[in-house]
N, CA, C and O atoms as a GROMACS GRO file, in nm:
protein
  428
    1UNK      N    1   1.579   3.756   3.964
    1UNK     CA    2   1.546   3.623   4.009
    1UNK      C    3   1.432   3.561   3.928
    1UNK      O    4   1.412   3.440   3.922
    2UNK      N    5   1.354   3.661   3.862
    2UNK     CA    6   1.238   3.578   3.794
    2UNK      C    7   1.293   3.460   3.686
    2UNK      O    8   1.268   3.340   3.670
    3UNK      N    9   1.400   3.579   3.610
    3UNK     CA   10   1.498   3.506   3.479
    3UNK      C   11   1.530   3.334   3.537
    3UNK      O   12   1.479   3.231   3.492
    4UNK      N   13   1.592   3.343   3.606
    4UNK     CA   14   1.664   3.194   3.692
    4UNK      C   15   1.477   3.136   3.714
    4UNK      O   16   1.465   3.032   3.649
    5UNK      N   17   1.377   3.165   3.765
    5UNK     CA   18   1.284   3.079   3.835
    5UNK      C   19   1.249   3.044   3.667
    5UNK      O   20   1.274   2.928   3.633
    6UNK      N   21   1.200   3.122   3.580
    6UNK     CA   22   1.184   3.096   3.460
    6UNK      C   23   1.281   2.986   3.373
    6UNK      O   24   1.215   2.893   3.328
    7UNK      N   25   1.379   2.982   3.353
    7UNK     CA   26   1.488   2.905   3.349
    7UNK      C   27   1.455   2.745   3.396
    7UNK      O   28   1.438   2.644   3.327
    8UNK      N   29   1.453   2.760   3.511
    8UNK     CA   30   1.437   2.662   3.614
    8UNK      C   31   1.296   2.596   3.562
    8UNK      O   32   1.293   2.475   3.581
    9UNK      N   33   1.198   2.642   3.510
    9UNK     CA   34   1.076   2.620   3.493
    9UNK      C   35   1.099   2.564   3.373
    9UNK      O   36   1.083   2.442   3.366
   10UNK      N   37   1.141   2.639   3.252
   10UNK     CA   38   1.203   2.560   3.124
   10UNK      C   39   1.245   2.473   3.147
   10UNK      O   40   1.199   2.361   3.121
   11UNK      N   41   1.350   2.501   3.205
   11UNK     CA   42   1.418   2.329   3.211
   11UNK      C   43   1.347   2.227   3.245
   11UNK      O   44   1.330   2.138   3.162
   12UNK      N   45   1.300   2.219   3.351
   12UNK     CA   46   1.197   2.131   3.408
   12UNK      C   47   1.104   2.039   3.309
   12UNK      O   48   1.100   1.917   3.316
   13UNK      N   49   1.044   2.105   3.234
   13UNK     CA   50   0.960   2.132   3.104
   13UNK      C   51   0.998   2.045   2.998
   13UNK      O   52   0.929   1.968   2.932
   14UNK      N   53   1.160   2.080   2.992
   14UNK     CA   54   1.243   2.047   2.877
   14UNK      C   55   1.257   1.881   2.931
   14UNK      O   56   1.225   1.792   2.852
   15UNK      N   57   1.309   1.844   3.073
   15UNK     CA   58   1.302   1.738   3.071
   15UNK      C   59   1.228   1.640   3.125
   15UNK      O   60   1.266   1.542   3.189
   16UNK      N   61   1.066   1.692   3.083
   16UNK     CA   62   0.937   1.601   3.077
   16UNK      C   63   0.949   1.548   2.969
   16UNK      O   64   0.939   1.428   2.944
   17UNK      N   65   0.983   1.671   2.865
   17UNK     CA   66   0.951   1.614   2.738
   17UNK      C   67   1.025   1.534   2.678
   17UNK      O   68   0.986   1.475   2.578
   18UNK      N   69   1.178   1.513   2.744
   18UNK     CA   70   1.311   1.406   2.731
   18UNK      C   71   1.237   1.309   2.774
   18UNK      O   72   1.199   1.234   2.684
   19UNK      N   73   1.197   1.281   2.899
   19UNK     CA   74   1.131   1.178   2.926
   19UNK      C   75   1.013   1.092   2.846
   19UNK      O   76   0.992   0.971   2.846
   20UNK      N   77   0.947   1.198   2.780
   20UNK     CA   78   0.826   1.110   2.715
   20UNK      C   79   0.915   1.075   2.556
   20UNK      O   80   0.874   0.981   2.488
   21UNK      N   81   1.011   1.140   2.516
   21UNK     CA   82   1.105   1.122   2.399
   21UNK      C   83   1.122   0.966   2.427
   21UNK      O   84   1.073   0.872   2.364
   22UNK      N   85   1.222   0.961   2.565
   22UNK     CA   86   1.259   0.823   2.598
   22UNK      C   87   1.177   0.722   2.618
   22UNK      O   88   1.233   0.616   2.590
   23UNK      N   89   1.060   0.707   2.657
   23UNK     CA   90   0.928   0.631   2.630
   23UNK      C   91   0.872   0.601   2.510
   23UNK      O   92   0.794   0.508   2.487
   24UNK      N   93   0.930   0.710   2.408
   24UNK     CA   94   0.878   0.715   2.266
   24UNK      C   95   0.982   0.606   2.183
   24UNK      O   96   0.949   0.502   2.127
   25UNK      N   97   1.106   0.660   2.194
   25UNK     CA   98   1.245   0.581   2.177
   25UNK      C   99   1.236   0.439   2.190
   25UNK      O  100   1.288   0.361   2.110
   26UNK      N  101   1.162   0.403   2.302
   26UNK     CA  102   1.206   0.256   2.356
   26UNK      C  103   1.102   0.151   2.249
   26UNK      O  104   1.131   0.036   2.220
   27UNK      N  105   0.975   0.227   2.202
   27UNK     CA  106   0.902   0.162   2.100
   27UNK      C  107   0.916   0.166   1.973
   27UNK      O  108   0.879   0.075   1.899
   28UNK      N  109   0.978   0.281   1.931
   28UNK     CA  110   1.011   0.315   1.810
   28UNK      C  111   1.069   0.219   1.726
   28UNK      O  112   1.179   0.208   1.780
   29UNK      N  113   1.072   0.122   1.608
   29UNK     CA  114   1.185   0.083   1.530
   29UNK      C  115   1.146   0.120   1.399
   29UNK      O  116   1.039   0.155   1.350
   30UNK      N  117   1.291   0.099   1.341
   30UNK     CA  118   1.291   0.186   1.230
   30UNK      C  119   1.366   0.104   1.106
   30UNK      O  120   1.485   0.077   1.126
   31UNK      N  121   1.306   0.062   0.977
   31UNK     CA  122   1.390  -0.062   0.922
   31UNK      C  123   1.416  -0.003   0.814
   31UNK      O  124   1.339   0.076   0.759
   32UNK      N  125   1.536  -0.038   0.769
   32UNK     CA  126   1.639  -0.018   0.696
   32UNK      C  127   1.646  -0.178   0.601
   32UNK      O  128   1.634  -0.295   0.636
   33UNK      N  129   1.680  -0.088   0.428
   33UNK     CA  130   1.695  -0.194   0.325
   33UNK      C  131   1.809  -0.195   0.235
   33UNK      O  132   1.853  -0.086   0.196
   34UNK      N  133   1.861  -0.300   0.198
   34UNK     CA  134   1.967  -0.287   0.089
   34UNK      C  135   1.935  -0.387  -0.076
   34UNK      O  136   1.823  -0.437  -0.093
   35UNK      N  137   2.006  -0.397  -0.146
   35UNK     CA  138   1.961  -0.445  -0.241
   35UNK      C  139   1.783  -0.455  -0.312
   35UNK      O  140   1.717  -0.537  -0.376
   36UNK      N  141   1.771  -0.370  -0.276
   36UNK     CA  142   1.624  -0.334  -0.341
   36UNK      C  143   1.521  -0.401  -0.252
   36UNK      O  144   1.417  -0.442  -0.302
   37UNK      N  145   1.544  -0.412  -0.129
   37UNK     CA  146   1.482  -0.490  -0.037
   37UNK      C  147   1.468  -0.619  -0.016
   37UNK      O  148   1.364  -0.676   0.018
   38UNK      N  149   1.557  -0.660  -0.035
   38UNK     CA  150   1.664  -0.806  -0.018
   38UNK      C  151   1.662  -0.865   0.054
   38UNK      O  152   1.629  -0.981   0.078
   39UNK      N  153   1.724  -0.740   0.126
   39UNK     CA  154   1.807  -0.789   0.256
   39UNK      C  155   1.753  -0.651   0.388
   39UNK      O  156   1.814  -0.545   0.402
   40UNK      N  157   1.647  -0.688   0.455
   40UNK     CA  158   1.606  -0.614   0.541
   40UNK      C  159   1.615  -0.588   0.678
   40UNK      O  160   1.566  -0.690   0.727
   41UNK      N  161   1.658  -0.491   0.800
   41UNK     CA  162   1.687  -0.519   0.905
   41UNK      C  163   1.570  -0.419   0.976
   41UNK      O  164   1.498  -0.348   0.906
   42UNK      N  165   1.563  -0.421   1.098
   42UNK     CA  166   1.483  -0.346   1.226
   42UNK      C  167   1.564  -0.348   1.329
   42UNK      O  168   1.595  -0.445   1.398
   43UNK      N  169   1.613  -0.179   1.341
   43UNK     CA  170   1.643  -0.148   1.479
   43UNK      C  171   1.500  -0.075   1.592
   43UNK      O  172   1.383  -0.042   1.570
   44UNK      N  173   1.574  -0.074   1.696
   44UNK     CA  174   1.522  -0.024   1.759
   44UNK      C  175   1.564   0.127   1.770
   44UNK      O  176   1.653   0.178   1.703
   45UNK      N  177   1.490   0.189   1.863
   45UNK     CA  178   1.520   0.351   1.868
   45UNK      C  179   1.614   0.335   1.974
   45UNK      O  180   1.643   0.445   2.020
   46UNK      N  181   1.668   0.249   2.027
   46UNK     CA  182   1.800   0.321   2.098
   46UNK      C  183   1.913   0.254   2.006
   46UNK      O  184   2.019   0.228   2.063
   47UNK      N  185   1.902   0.224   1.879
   47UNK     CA  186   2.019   0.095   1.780
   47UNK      C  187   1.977  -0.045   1.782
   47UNK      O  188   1.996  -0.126   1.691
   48UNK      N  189   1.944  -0.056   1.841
   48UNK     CA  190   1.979  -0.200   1.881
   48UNK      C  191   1.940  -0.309   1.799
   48UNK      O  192   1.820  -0.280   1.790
   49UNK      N  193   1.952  -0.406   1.736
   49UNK     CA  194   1.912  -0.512   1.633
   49UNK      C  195   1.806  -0.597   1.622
   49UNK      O  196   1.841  -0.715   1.626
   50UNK      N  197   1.695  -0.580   1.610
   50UNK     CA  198   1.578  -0.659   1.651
   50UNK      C  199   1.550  -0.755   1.536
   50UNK      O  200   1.493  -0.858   1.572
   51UNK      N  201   1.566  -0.750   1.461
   51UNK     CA  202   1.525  -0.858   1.307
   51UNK      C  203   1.602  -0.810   1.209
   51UNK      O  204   1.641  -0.694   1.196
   52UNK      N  205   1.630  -0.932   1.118
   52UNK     CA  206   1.688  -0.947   0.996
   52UNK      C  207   1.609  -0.993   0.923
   52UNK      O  208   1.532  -1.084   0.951
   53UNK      N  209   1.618  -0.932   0.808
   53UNK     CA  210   1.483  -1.035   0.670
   53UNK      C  211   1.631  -1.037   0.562
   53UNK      O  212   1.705  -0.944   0.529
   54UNK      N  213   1.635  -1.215   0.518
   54UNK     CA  214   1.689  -1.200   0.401
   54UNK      C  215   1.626  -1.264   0.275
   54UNK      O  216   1.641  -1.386   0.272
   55UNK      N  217   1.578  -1.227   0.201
   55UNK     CA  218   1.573  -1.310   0.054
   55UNK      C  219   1.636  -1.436   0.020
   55UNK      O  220   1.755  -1.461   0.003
   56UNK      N  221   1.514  -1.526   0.010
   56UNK     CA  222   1.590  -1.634   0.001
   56UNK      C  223   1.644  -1.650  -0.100
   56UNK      O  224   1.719  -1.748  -0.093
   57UNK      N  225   1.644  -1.577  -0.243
   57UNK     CA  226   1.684  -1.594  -0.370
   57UNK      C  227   1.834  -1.574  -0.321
   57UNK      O  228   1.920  -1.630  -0.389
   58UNK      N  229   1.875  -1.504  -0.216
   58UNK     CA  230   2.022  -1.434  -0.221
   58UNK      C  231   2.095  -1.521  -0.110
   58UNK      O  232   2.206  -1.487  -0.069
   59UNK      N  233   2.038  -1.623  -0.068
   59UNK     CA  234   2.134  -1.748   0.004
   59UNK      C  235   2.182  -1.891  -0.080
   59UNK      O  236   2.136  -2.004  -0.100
   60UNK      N  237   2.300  -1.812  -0.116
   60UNK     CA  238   2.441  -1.915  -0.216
   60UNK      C  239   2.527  -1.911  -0.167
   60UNK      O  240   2.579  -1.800  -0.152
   61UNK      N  241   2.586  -2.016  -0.121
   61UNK     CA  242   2.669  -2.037  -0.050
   61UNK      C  243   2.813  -2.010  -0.150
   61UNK      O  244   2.928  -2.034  -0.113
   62UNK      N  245   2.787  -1.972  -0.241
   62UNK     CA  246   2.931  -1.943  -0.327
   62UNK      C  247   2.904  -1.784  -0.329
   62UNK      O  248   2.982  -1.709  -0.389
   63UNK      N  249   2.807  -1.743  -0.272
   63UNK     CA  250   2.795  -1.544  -0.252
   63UNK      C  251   2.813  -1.496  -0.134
   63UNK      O  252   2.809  -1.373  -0.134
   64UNK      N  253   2.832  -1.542  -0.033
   64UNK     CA  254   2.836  -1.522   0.113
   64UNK      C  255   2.898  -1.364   0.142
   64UNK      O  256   2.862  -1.280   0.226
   65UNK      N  257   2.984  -1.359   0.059
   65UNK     CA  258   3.045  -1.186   0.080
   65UNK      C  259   2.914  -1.060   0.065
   65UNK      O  260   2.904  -0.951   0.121
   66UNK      N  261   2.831  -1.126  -0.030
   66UNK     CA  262   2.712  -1.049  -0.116
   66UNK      C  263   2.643  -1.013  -0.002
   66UNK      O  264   2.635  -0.899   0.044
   67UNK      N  265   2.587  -1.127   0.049
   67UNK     CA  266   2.548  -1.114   0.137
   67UNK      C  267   2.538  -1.064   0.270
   67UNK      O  268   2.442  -1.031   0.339
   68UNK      N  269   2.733  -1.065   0.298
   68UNK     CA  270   2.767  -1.022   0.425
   68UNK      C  271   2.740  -0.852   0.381
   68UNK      O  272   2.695  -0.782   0.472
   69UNK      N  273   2.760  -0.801   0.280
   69UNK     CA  274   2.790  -0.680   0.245
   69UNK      C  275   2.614  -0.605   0.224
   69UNK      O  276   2.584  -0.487   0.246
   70UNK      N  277   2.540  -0.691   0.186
   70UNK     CA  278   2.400  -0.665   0.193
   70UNK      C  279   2.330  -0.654   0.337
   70UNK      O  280   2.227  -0.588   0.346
   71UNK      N  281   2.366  -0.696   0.412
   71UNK     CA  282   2.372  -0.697   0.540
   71UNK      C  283   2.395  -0.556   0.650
   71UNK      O  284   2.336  -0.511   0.748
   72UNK      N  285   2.505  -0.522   0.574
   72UNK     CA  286   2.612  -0.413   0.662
   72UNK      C  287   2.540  -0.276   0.592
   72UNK      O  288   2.520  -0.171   0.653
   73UNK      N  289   2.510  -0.299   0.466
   73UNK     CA  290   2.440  -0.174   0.409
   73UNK      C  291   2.310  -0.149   0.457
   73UNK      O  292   2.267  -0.035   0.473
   74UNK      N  293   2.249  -0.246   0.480
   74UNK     CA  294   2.093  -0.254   0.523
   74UNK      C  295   2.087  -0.182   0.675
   74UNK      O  296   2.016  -0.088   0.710
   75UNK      N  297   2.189  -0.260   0.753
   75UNK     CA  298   2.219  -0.165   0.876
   75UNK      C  299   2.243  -0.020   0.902
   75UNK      O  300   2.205   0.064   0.985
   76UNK      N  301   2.357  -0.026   0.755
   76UNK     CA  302   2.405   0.156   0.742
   76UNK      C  303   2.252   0.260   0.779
   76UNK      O  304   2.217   0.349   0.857
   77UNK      N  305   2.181   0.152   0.626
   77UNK     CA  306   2.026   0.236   0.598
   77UNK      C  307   1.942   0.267   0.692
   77UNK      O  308   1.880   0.373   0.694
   78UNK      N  309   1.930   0.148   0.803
   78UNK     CA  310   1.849   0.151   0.903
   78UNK      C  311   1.923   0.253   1.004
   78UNK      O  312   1.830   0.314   1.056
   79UNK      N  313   2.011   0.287   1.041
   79UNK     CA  314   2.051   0.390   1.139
   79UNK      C  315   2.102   0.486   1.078
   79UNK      O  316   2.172   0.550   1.157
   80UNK      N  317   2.103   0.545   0.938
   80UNK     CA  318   2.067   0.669   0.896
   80UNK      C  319   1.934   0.710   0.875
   80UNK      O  320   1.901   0.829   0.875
   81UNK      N  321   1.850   0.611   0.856
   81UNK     CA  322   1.680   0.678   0.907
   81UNK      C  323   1.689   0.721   1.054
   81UNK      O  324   1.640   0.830   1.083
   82UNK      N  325   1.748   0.645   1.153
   82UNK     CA  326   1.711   0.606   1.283
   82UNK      C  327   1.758   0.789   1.329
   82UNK      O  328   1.679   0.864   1.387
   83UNK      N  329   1.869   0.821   1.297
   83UNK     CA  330   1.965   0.912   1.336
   83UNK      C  331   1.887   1.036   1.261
   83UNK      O  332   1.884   1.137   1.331
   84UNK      N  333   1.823   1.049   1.132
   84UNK     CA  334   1.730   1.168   1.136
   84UNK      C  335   1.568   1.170   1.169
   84UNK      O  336   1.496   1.266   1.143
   85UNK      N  337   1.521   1.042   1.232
   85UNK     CA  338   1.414   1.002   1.301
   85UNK      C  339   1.442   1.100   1.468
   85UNK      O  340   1.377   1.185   1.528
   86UNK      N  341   1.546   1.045   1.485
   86UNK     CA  342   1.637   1.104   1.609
   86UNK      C  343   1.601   1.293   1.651
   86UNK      O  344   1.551   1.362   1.739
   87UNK      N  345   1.683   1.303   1.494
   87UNK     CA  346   1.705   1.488   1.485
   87UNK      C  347   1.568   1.512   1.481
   87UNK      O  348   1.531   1.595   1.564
   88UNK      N  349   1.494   1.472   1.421
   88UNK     CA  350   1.334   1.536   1.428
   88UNK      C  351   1.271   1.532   1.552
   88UNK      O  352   1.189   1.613   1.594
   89UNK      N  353   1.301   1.462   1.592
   89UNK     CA  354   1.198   1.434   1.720
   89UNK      C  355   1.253   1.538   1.835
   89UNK      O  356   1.186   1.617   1.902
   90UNK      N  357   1.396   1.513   1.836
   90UNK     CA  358   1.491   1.634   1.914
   90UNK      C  359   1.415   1.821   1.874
   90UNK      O  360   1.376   1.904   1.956
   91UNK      N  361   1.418   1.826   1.793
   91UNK     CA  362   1.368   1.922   1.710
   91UNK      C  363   1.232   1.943   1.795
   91UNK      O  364   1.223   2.033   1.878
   92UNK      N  365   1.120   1.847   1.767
   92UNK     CA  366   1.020   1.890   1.837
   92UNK      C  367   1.032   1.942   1.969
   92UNK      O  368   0.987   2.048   2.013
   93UNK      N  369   1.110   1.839   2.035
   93UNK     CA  370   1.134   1.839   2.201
   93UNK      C  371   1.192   1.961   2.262
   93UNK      O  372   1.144   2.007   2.365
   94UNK      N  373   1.346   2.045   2.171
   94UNK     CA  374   1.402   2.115   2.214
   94UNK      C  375   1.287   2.269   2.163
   94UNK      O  376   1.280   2.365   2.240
   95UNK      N  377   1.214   2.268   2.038
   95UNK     CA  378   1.139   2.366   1.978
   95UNK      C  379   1.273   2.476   1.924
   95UNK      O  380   1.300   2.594   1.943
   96UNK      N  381   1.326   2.380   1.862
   96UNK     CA  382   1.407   2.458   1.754
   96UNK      C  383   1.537   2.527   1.836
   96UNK      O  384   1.611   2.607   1.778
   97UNK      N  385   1.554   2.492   1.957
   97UNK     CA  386   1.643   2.590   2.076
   97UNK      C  387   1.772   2.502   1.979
   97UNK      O  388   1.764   2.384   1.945
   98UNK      N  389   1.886   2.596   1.948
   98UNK     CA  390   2.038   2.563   1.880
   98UNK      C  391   2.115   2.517   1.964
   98UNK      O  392   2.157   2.563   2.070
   99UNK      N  393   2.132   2.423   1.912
   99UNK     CA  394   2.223   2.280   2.041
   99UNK      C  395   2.350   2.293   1.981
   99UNK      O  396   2.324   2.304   1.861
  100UNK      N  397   2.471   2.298   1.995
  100UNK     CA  398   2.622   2.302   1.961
  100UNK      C  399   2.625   2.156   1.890
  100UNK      O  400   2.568   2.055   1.932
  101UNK      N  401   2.711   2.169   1.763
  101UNK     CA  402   2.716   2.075   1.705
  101UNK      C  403   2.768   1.931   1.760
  101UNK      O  404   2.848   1.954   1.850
  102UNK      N  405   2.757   1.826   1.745
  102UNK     CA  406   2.798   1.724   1.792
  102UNK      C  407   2.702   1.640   1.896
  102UNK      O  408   2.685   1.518   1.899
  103UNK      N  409   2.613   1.800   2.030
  103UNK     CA  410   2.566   1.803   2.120
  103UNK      C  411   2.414   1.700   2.104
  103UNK      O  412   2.304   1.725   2.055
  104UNK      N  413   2.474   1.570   2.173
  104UNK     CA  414   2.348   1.474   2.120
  104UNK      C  415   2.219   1.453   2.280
  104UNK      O  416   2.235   1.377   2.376
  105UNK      N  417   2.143   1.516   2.264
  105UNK     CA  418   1.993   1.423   2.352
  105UNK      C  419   1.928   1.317   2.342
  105UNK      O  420   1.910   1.293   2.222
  106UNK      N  421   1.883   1.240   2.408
  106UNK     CA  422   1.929   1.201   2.540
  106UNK      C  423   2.015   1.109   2.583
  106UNK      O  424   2.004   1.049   2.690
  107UNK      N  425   2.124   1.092   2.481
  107UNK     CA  426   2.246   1.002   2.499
  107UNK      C  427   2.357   1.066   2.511
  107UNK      O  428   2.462   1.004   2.526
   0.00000   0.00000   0.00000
């Protein structure tokens, strides 16, 4: 029975520290660039879209694709920081404990 009260105590533990993750998350943003910093965006730590920066050199209305595509990359950039911003912090929280692949916290 100690094993299980111990357990029980970890866990507990484990999700204080989810909790202060998710407090951490909700302030966090993380910005992402394309074209050599062009075209700039800011998510937030749960995704979400908070600002766009574009260069005004790169608004032509005969480039609009350039643009749309400078756009979509800048996003890519910003939530592949966001997503190993993510794994690190998980990392701290779990202390290295091996989570099954795929297996995402706290979403």
């Amino acid at each position: 029975m100690k094993n299980l009260a111990n357990m029980l105590r970890e866990a507990q533990k484990l999700q204080e520290r989810m909790n202060e993750l998710q407090a951490k998350l909700a302030a966090l943003e993380v910005e992402g660039q394309a074209g050599g910093g062009l075209v700039r965006v800011v998510l937030s730590g749960k995704g979400d879209l908070r600002k766009v920066a574009i260069d005004r050199t790169l608004v032509d209305p005969d480039e609009v694709e350039v643009l749309e595509d400078l756009i979509v990359a800048a996003f890519a950039d910003a939530r592949r920081r966001l997503e190993a911003r993510l794994q690190e912090e998980m990392g701290r929280i779990t202390g290295g404990l091996p989570l099954p692949p795929g297996f995402k916290l706290p979403f």
